[in-house]
N, C-alpha and C positions, 0 to 999 in steps of 0.2 A: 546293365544297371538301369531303374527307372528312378523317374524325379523322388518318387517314395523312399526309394535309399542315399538319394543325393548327401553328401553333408550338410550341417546348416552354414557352414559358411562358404556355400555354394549359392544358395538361396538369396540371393541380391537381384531377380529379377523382380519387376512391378509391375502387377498385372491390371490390364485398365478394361473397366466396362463400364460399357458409356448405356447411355437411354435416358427416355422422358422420363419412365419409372411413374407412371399414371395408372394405375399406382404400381409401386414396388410391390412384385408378389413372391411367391414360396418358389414357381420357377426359377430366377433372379438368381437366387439366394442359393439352389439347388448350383445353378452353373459356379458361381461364385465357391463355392464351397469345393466341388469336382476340379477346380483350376489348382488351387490350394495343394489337393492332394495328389491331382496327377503330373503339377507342374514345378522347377522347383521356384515356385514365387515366396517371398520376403513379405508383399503385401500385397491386397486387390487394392487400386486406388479406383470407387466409382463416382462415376461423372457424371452427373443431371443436365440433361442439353435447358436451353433456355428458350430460344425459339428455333426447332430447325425447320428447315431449308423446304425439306422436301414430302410435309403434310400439314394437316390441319393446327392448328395450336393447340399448347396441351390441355386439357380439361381441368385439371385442379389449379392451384395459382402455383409460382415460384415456391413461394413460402409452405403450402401446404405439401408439398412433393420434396422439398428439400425436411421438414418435418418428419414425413414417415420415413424416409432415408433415414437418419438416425436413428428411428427408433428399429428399423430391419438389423441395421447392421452392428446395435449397441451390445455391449458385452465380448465382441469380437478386436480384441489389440491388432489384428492384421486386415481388419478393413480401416480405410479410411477413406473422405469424401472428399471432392475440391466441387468449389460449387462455385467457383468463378464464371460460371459461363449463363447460368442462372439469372444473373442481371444484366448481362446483354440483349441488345434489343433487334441487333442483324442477326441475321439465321448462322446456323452453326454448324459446319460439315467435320467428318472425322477428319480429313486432311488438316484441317486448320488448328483443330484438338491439340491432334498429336505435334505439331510445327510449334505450339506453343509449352505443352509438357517436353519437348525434346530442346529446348531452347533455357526451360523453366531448370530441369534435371542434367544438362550436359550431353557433349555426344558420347562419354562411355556409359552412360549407366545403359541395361538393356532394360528394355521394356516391350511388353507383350499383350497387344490386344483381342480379346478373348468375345471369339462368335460362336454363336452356335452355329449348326452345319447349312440351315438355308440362308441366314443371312453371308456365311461366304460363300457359296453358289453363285451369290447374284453382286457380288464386289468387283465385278468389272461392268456394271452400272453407277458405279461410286463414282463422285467426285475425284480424278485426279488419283486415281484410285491405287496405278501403281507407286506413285508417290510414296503409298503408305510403306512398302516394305524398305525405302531407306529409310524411315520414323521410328519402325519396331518391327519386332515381330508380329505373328499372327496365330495363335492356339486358336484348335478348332475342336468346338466340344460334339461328341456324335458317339453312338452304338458303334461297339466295334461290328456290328451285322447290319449298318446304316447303307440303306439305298435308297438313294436320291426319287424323286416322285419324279421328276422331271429330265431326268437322263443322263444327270451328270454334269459336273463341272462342262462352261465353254470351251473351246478350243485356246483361249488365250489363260484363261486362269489355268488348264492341263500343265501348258509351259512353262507358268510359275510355278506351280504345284513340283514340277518334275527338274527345275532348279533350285530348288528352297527348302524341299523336306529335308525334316531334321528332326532329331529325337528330342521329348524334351528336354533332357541331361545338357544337350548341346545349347540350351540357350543361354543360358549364363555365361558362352563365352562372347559373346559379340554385342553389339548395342542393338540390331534388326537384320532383318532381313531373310527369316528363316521361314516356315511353316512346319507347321508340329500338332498331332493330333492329341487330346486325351478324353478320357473314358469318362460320360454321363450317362448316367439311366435315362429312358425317354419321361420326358415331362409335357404334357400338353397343356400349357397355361397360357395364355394373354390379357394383357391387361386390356384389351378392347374388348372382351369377351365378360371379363370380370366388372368391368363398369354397365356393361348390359344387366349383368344380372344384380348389383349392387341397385340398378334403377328400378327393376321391377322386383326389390326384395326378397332376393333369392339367397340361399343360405353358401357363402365362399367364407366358411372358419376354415375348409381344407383346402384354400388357394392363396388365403395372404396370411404373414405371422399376426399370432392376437395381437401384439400393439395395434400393428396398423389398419387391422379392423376396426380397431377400438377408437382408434383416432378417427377414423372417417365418419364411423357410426357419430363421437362428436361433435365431428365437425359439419355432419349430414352433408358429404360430400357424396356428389356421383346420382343425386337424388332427382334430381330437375332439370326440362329440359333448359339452353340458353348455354351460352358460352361463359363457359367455367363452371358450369353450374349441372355438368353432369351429361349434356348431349355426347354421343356416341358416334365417333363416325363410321360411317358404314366399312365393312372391311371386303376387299374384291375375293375372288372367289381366288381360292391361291392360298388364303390368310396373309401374313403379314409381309410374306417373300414376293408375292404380287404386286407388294406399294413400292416396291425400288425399280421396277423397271424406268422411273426417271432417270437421269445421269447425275441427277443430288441429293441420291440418296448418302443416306449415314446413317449413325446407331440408331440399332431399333426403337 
């Protein structure tokens, strides 16, 4: 049995994807959507960090980034957004996220945080990191013919991997602590790549939904260099798996 035939009153998991979402683009929405159908989640709850930890601050404001979140995710009754963390002014790591959704929702409900495959490669550079699997689960979105560029899970994430896999069927029964794969087609998108070409008016209708083109295009965001105001930070060669080798990394 896979989550696709689960019943729906199985589906009480809550899927949570976190990010700056600078901007929210069609990638995003592609994983979000893939969790849905390959998991049995009840809803994606995502989460706009506010200031994290472990890069530059986000280019657009609060307001504008929490903005085109709604309008990505509008029409859809199983997304919904906490944006509590958006007006914090201390940096924001996933352990602390989840400590506070799991405190917010109780310790039965399960909950499942949802990476894609290089951002959990590189989750034993996280904050605190094992932490996370008494918090929630952890769905990992990937080609089922996905090979790693870099060799392969570490020798300690192996461990977890090889005490925690679990189907997704199996997650609706426990609150965390499982690992469970499902299927996405490859998407090569980032929003540091999209704000590059949003600067030198490059045409991305086929990287972000039209709202939130259309909101940017208003708001002439991503246009100018200056902080907030559209500078770019450079991305190490790696893309975006390369910016965690800190030990405070969190959502992308």
């Amino acid at each position: 049995m896979n989550a696709s035939s689960s019943s729906a009153g199985n589906r009480n998991v809550i899927g949570i994807l976190g990010g700056t979402f600078d901007p929210v683009h069609l990638g995003h929405v592609a994983l979000a959507e893939a969790a849905l159908r390959g998991l049995p989640l009840g809803e994606v709850l995502w989460l706009p960090s506010g200031s994290p930890g472990h890069r530059a601050p986000p280019v657009a404001s609060a307001r504008d980034r929490l903005a085109m979140l709604r309008l990505a995710t509008a029409g859809n009754p199983r997304y919904r957004i906490d944006d509590v963390e958006l007006g914090l002014s201390e940096p924001t790591y996933t352990v602390h996220s989840l400590t506070r959704l799991r405190a917010q929702l109780g310790n039965g409900q399960p909950l499942a945080l949802l990476l894609g495959s290089d951002s959990f490669l590189s989750l034993p550079t996280w904050l605190r990191w094992r932490e996370l699997f008494d918090l929630a689960h952890i769905a990992v979105a990937s080609r089922p013919d996905y090979l790693p560029s870099d060799g392969g899970p570490a020798p300690e994430l192996s461990a977890e991997i090889a005490r925690r896999s679990a189907r997704p069927e199996q997650l609706a029964a426990s609150a965390a602590g499982r690992i469970v794969r499902f299927d996405m087609p490859p998407v090569a998108i980032s929003s540091s790549a999209i704000r590059a070409q949003l600067a030198a008016v490059q045409d991305t209708r086929h990287l972000l939904p039209a709202a939130v083109l259309a909101y940017i295009q208003a708001q002439h965001l991503y246009l100018k260099a200056g902080p907030n105001k559209g500078a770019v930070p450079p991305c190490p060669p790696g893309g975006l798996a390369s910016r965690r080798k800190s030990p405070k990394s969190e959502f992308p």
